[in-house]
BADO-413141 format. One record per atom (N, C-alpha, C): residue in three letters; x, y, z. Coordinates in steps of 0.2 Angstrom, whole numbers, padded with zeros to 4 digits, always signed. Example, Ala and Ser with C-alpha at 12.3 -4.5 7.8 and 13.67 -1.06 7.14 Angstrom:
# BADO-413141
ALA+0066-0028+0039;ALA+0062-0022+0039;ALA+0066-0016+0039;SER+0064-0011+0035;SER+0068-0005+0036;SER+0064+0000+0039;
END
This chain:
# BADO-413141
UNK+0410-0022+0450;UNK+0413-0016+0449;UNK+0415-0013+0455;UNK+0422-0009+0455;UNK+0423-0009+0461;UNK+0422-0002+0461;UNK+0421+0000+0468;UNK+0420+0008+0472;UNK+0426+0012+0473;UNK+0428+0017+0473;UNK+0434+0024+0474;UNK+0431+0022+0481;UNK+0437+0023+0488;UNK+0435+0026+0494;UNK+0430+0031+0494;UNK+0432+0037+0491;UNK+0425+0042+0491;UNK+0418+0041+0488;UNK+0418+0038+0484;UNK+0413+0037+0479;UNK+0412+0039+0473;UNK+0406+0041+0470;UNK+0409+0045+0464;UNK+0410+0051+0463;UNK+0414+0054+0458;UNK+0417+0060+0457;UNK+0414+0067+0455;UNK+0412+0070+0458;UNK+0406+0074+0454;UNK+0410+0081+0453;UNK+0409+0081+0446;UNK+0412+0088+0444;UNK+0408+0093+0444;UNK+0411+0099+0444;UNK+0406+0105+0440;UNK+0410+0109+0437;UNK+0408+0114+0433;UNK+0413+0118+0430;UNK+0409+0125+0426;UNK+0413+0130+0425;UNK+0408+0135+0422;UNK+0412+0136+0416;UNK+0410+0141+0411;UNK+0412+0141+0404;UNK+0419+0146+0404;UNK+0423+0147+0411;UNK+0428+0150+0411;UNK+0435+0147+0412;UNK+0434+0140+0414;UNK+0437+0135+0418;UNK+0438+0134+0424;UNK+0436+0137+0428;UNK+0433+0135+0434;UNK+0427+0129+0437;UNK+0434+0125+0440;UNK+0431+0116+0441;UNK+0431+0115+0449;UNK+0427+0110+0450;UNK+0429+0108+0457;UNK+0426+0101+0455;UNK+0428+0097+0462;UNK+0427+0092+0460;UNK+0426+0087+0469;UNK+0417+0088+0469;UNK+0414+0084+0476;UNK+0415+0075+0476;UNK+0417+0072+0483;UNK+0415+0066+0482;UNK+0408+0064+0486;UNK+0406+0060+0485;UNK+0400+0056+0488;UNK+0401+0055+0494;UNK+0405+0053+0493;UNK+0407+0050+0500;UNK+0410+0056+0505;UNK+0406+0060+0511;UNK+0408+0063+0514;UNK+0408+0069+0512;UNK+0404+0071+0506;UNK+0404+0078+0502;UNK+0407+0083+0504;UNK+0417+0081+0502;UNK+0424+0083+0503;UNK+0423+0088+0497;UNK+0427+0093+0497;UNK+0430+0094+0491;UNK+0437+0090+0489;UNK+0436+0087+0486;UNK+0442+0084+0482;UNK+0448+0089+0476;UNK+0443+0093+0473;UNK+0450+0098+0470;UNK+0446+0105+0469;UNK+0448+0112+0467;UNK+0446+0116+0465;UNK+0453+0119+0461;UNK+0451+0120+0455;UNK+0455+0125+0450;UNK+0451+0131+0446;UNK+0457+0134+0444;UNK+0454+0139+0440;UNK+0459+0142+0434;UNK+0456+0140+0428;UNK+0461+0143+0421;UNK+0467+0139+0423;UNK+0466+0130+0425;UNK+0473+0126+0426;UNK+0476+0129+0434;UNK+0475+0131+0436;UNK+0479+0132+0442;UNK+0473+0130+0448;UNK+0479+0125+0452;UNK+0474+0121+0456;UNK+0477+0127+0464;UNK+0470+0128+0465;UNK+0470+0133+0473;UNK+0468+0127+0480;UNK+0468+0121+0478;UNK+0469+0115+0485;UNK+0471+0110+0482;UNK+0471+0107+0487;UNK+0478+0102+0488;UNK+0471+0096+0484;UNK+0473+0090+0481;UNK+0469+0084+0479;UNK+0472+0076+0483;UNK+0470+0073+0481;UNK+0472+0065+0484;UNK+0471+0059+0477;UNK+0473+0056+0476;UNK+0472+0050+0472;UNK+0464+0049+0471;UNK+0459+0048+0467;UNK+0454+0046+0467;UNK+0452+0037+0469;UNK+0459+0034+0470;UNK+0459+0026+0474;UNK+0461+0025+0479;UNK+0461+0032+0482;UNK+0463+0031+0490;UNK+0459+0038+0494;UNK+0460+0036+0500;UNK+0454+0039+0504;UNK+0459+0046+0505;UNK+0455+0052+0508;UNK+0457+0057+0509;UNK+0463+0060+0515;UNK+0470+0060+0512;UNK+0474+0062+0520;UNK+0474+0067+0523;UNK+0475+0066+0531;UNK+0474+0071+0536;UNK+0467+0075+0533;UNK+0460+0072+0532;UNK+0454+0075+0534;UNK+0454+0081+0525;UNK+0458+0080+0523;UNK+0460+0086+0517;UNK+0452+0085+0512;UNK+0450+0093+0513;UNK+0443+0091+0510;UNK+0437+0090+0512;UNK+0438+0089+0519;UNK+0431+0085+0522;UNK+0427+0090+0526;UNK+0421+0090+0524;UNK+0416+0093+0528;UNK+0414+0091+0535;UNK+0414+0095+0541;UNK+0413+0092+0547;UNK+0407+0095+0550;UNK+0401+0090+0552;UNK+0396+0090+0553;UNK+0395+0084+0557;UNK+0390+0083+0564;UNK+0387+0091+0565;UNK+0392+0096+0570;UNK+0399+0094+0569;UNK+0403+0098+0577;UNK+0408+0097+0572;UNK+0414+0102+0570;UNK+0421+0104+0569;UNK+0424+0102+0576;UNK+0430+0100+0573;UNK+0435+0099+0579;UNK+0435+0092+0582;UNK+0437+0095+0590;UNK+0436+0089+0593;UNK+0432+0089+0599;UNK+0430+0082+0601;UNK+0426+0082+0608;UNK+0431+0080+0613;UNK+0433+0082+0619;UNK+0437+0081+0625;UNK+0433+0073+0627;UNK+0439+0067+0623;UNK+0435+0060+0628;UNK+0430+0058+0626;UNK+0427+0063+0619;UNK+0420+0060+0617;UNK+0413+0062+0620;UNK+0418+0064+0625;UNK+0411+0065+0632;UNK+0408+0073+0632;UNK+0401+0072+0632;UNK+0396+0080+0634;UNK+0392+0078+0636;UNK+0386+0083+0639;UNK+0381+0082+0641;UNK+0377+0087+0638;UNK+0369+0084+0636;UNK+0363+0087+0633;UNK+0356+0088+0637;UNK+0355+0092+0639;UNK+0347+0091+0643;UNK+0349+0088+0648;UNK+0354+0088+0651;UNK+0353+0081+0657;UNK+0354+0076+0656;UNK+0357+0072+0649;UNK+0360+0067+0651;UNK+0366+0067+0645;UNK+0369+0062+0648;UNK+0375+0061+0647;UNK+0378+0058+0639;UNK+0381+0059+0638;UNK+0382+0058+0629;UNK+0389+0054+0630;UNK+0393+0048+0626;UNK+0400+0047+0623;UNK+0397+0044+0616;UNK+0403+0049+0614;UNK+0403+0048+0604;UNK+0407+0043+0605;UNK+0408+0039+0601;UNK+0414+0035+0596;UNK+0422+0040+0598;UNK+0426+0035+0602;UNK+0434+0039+0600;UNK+0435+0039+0594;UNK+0434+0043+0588;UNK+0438+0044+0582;UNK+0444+0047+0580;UNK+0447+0049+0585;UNK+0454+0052+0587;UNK+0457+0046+0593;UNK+0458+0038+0590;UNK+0460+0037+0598;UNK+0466+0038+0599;UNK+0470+0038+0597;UNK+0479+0040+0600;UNK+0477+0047+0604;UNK+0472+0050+0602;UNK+0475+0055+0611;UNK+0466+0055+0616;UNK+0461+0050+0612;UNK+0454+0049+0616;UNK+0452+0055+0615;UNK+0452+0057+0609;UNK+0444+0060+0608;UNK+0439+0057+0602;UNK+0434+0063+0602;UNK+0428+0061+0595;UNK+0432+0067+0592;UNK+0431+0066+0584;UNK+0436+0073+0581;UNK+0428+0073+0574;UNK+0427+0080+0573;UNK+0426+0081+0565;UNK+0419+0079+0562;UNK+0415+0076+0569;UNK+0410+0074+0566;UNK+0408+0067+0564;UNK+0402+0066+0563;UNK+0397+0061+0560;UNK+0396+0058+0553;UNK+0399+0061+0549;UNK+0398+0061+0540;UNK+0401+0062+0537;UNK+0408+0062+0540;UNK+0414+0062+0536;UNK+0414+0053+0530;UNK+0412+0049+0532;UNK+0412+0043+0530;UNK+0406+0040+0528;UNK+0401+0043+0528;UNK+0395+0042+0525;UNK+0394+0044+0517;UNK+0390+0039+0514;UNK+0390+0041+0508;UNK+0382+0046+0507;UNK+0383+0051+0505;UNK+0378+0056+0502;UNK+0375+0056+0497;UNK+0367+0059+0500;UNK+0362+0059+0493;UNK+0365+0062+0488;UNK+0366+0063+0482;UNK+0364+0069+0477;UNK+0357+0070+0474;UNK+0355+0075+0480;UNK+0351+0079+0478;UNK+0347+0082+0469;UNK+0354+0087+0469;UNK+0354+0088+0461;UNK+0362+0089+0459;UNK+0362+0087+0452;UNK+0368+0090+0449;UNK+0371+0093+0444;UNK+0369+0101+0442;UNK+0369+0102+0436;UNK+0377+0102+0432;UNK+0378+0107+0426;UNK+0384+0105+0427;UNK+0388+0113+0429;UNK+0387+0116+0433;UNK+0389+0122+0438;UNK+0390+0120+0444;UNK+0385+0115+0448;UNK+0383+0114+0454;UNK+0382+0110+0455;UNK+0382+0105+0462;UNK+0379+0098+0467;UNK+0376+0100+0472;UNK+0373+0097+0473;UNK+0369+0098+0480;UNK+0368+0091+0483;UNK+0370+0090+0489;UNK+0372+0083+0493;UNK+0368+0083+0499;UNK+0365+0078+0501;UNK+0362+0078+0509;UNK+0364+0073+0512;UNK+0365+0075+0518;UNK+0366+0067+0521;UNK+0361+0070+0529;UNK+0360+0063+0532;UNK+0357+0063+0539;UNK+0359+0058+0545;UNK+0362+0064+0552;UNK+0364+0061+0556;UNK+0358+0058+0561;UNK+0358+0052+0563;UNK+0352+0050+0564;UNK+0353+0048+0573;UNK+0348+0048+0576;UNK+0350+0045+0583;UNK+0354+0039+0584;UNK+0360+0042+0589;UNK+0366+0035+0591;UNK+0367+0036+0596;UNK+0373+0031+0598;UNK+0376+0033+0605;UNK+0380+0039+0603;UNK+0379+0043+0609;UNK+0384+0050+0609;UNK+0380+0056+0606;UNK+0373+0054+0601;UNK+0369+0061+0598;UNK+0360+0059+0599;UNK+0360+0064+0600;UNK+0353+0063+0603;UNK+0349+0063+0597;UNK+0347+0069+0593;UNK+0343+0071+0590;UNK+0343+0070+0582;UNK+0339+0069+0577;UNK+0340+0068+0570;UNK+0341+0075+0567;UNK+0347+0076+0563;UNK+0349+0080+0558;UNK+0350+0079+0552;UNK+0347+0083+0547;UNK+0349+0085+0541;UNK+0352+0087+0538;UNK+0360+0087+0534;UNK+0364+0092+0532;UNK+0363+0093+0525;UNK+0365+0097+0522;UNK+0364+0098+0515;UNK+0371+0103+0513;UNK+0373+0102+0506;UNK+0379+0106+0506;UNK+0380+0107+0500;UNK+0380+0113+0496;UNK+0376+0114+0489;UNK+0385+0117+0486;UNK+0390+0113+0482;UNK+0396+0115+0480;UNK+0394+0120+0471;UNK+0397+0126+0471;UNK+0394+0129+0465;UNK+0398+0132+0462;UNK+0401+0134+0457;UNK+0407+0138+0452;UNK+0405+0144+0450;UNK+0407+0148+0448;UNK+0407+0153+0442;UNK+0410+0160+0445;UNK+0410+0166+0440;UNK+0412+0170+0439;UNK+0422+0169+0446;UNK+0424+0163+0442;UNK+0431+0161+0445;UNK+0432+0159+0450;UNK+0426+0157+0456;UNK+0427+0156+0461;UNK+0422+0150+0464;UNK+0422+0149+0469;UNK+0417+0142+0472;UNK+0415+0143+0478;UNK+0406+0141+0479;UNK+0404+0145+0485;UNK+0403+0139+0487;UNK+0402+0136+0494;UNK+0400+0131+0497;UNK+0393+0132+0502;UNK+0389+0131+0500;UNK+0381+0134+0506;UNK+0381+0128+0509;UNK+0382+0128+0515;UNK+0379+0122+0521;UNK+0373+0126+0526;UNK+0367+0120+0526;UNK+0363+0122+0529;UNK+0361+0114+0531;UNK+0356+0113+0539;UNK+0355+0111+0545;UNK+0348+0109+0547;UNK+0347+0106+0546;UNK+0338+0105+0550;UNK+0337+0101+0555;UNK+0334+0100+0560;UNK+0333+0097+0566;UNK+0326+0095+0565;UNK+0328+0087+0564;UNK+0321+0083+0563;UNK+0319+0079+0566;UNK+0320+0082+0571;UNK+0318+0078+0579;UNK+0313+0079+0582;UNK+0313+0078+0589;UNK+0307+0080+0595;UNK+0310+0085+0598;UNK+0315+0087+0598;UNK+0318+0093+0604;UNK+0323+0097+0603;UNK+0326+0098+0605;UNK+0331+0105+0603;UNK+0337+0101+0601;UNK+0341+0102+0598;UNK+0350+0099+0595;UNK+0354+0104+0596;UNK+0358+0104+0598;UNK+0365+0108+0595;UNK+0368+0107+0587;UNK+0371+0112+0586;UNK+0376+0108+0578;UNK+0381+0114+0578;UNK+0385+0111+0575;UNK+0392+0115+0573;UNK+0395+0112+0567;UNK+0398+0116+0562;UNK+0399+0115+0556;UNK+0406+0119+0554;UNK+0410+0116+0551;UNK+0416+0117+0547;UNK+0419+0115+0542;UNK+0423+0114+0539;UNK+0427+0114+0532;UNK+0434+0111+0532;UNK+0439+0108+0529;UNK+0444+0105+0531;UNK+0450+0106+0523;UNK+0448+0112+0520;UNK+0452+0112+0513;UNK+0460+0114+0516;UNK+0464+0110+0510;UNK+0472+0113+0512;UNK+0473+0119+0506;UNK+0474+0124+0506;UNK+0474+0128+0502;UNK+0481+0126+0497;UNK+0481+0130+0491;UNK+0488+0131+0488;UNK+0488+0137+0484;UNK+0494+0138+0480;UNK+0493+0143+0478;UNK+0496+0139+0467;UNK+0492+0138+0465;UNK+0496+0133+0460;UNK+0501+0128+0462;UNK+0508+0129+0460;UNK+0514+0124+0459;UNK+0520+0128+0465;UNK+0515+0133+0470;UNK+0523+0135+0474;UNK+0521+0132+0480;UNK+0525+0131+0481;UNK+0529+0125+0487;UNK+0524+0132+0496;UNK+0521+0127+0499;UNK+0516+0132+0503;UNK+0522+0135+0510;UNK+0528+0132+0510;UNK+0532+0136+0513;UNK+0535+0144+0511;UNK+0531+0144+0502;UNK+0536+0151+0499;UNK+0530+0155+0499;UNK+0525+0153+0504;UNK+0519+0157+0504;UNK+0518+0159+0510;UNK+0513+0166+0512;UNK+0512+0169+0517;UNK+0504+0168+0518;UNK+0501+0167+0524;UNK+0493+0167+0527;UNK+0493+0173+0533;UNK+0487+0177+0527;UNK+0484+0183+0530;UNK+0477+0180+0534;UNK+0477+0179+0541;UNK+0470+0179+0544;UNK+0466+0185+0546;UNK+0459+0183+0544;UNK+0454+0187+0545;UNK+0450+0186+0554;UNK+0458+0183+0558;UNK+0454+0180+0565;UNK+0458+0189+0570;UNK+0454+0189+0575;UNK+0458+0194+0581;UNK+0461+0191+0587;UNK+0459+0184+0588;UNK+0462+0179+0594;UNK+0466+0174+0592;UNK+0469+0172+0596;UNK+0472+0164+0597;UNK+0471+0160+0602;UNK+0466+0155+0602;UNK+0464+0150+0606;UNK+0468+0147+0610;UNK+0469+0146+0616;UNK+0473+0144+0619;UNK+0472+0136+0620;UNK+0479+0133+0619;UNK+0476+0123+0616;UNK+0483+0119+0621;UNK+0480+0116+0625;UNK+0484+0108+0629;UNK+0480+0102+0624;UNK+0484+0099+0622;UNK+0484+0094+0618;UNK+0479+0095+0611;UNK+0477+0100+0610;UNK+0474+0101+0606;UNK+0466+0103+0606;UNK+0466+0105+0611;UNK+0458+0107+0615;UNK+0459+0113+0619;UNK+0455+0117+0619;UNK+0456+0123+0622;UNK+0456+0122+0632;UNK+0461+0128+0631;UNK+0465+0129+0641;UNK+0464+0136+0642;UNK+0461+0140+0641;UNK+0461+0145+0644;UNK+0456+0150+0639;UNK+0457+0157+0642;UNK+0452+0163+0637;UNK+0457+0165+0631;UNK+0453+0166+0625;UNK+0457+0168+0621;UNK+0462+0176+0622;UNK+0467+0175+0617;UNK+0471+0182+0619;UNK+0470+0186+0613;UNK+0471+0192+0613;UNK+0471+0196+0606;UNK+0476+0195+0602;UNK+0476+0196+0598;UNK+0481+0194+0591;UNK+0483+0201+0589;UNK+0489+0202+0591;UNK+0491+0207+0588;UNK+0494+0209+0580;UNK+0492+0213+0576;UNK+0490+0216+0571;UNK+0496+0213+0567;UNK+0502+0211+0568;UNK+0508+0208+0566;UNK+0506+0200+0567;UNK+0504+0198+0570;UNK+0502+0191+0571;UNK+0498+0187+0566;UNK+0492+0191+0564;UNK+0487+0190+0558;UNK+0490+0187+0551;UNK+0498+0191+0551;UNK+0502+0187+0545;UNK+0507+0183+0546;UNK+0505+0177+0544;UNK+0512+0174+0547;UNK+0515+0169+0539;UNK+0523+0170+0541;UNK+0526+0166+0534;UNK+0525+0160+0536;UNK+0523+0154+0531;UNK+0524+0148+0531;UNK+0531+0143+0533;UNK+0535+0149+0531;UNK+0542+0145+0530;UNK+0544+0140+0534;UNK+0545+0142+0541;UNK+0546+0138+0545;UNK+0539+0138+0549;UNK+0532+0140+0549;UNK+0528+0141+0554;UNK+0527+0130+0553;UNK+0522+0130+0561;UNK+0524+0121+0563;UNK+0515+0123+0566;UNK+0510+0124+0564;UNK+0506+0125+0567;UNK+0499+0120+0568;UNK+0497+0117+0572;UNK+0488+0118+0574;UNK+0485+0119+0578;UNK+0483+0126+0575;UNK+0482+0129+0579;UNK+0473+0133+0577;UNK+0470+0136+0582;UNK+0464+0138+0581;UNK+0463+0145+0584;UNK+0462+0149+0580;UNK+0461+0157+0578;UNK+0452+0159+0579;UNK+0450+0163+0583;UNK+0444+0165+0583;UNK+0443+0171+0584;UNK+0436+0177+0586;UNK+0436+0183+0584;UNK+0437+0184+0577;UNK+0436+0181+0572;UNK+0434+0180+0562;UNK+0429+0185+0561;UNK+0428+0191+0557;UNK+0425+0195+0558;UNK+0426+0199+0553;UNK+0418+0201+0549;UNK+0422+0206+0543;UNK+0425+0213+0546;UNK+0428+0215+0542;UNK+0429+0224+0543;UNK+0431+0226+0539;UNK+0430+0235+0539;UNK+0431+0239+0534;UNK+0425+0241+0533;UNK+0420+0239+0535;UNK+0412+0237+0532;UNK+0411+0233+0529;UNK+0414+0226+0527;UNK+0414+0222+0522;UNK+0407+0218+0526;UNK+0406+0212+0524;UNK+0401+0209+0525;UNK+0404+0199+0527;UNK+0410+0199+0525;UNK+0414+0194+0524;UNK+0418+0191+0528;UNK+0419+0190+0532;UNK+0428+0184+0535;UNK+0432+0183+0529;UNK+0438+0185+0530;UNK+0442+0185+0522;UNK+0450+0182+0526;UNK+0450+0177+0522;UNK+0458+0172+0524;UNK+0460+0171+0517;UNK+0467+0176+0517;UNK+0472+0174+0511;UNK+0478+0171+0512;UNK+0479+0166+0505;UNK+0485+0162+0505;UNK+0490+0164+0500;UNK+0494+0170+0501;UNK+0497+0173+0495;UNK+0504+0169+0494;UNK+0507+0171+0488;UNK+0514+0170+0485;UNK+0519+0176+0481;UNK+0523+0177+0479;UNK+0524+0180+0473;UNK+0520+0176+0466;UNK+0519+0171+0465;UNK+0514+0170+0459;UNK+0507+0171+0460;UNK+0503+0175+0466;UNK+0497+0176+0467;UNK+0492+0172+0471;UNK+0488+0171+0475;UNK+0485+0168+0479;UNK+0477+0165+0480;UNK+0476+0165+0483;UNK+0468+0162+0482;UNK+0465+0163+0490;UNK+0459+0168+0491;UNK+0455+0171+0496;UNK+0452+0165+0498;UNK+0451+0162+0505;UNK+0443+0158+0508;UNK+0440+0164+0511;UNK+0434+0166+0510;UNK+0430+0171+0512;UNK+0424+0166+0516;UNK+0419+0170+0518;UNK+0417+0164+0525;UNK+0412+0170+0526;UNK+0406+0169+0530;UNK+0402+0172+0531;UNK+0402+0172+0539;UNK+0399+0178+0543;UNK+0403+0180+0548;UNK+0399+0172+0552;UNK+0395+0168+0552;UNK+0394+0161+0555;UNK+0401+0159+0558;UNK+0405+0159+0554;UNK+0411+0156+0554;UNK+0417+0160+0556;UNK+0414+0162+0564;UNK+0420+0165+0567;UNK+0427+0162+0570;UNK+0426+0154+0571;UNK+0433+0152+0572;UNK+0438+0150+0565;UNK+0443+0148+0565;UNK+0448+0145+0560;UNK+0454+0143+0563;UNK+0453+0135+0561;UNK+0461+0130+0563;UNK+0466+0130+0556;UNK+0472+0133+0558;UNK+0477+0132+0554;UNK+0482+0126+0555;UNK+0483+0122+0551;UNK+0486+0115+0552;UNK+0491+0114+0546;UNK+0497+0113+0548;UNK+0502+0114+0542;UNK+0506+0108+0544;UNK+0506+0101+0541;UNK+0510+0095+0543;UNK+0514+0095+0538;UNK+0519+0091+0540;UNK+0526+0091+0535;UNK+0525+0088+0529;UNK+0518+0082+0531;UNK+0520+0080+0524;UNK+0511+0077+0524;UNK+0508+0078+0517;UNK+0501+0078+0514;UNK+0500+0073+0512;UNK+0500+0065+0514;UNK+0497+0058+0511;UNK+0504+0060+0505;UNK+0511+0060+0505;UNK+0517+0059+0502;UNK+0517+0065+0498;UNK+0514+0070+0499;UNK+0516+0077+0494;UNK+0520+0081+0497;UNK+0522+0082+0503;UNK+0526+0086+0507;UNK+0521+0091+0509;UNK+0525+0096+0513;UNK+0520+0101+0518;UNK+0514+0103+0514;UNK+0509+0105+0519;UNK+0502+0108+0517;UNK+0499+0113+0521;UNK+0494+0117+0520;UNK+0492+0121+0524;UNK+0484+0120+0526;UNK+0480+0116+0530;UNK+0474+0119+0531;UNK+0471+0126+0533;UNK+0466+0128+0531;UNK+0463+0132+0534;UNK+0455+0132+0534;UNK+0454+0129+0538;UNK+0447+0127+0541;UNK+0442+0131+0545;UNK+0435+0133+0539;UNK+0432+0138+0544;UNK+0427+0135+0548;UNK+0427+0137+0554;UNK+0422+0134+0559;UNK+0420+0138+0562;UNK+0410+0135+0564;UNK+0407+0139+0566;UNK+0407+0139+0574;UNK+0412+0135+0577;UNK+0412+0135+0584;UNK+0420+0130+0585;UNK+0421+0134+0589;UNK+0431+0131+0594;UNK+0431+0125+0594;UNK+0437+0121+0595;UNK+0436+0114+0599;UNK+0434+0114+0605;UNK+0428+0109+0607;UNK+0426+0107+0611;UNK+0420+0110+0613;UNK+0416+0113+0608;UNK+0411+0117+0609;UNK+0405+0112+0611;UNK+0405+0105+0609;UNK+0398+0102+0614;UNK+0398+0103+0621;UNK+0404+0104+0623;UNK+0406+0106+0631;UNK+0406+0113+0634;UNK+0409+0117+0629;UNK+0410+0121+0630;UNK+0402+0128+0628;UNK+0399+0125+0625;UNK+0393+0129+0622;UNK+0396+0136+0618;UNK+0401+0135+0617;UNK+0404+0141+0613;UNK+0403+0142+0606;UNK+0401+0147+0602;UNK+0399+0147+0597;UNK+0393+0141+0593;UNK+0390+0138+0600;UNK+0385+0133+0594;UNK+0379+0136+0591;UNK+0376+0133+0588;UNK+0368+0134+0585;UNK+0364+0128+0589;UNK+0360+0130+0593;UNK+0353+0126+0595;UNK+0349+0128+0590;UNK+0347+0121+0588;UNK+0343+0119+0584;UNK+0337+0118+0585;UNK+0330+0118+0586;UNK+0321+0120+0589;UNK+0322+0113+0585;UNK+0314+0110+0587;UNK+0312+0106+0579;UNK+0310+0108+0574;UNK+0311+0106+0570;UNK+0309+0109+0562;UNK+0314+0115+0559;UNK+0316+0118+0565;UNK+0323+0123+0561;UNK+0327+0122+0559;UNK+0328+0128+0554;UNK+0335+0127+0548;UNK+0340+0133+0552;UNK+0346+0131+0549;UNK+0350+0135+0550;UNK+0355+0136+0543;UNK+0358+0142+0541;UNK+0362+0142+0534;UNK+0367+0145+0534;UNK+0373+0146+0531;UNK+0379+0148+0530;UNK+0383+0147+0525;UNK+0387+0151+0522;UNK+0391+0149+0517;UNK+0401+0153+0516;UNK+0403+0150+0513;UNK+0410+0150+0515;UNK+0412+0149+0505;UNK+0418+0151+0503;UNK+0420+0151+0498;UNK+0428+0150+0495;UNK+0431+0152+0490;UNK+0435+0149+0487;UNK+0435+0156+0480;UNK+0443+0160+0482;UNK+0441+0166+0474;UNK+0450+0169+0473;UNK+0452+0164+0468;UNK+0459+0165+0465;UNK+0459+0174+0468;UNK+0467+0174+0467;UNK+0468+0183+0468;UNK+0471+0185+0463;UNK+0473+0188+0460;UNK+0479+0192+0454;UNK+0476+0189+0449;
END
């Protein structure tokens, strides 16, 4: 019997029509709809996922400059997983197949563990519970350090948004960020600058971006990070809990043959935080860490 590259297909759904749909392999989201309207981009279920679409990154978002960091004193190289420009990109479990925990039919719960290699010191446990209802889809990721000593981790998301059947160029992205990262070859070059109030929204139409936005921060008194992707046909919220104060926006012309896409990716820390110690979590032994991030049609 043959295997899908992701693995199996795990559905969920609630009694309003609100689906999504995790795989195994790299507990990606593969699709999220609502009442028929698909709010992210999908992939064939016989071929692997393009440009990272749906992948959960653990234990680091982004990239590491050269692979290379140093921990305690001594010196770390990850695997080049980006080798046309020599870096490590996205993580450890993008490609690994995941426990399933549990499965109801609302919700999944997936673990995977990163375990001591070249380039990571300390054992990690990831956990990433996918769950539906009242129209929307919340993602809990949570982290535990089951070593002898302290870890870093840093954690993100990789969905390309949509807004149903309108082409993501006839669409506008309202950021919930206040800066823009300063990026040589796609790694940060300098201090962030503030984003002025007009910046926050930008049209799609020609925008050509990868780019990473930080300072993510509720306001108003909300309690939320809130990133919108609207249309004239209406749009879909990722809301983010304020853990997740960076955000890369990545809009390639064309999606594994579907034409342009938009990421928007929440991250708990910059590129190049194993280096940079910017936004990480050190992790004790035996500590958890948790956060969650989500998905809520608009109109």
């Amino acid at each position: 019997m043959s295997v899908p590259p992701t693995g199996r297909q795990l559905i969920v759904s609630d009694d309003a029509g609100t689906t999504a749909v995790v795989t195994e392999v790299g507990a990606g989201l593969r699709a999220f709809e609502a009442n028929g309207v698909a709010y992210t981009e999908t992939w064939p279920e016989t071929e692997r996922p393009p440009r990272g679409c749906g992948a959960l990154l653990a234990p680091w978002p982004n990239r590491v400059r050269a692979g290379r960091w140093a921990w305690q004193g001594a010196e770390q190289q990850l695997a080049l997983t980006e080798p046309a420009a020599g870096n490590a990109i996205h993580g450890l479990l993008r490609h690994v197949c995941w426990v399933v925990d549990q499965h109801d039919d609302d919700a999944v719960t997936l673990t995977a563990s990163v375990m001591p290699q070249p380039g990571w010191p300390q054992p990690v446990r990831v956990s990433v519970r996918y769950g539906v209802g009242a129209g929307g889809l919340t993602v809990a990721i949570s982290a535990e350090n089951l070593g002898t000593a302290d870890v870093p981790f840093g954690v993100g998301s990789h969905p390309y948004l949509r807004v149903g059947s309108t082409p993501v160029r006839e669409c506008t992205l309202e950021l919930g960020a206040t800066t823009a990262v300063p990026l040589v070859d796609q790694l940060p070059a300098g201090e962030p600058r503030p984003l002025a109030a007009e910046e926050r929204t930008i049209s799609l139409r020609d925008a050509r971006l990868d780019d990473c936005f930080g300072g993510a921060r509720p306001v108003d008194g909300d309690d939320l990070v809130r990133h919108r992707l609207t249309s004239a046909d209406g749009g879909v919220e990722l809301w983010a809990d304020p853990a997740f104060g960076w955000v890369q926006v990545f809009t390639p012309d064309d999606l594994g043959g579907h034409g342009p896409a938009v990421a928007v990716e929440p991250m708990t820390c910059p590129p190049d935080a194993l280096n940079s110690g910017e936004g990480l979590v050190v992790l004790a032994p035996g500590e958890r860490w948790s956060a969650r991030w989500g998905l809520r049609p608009l109109g």
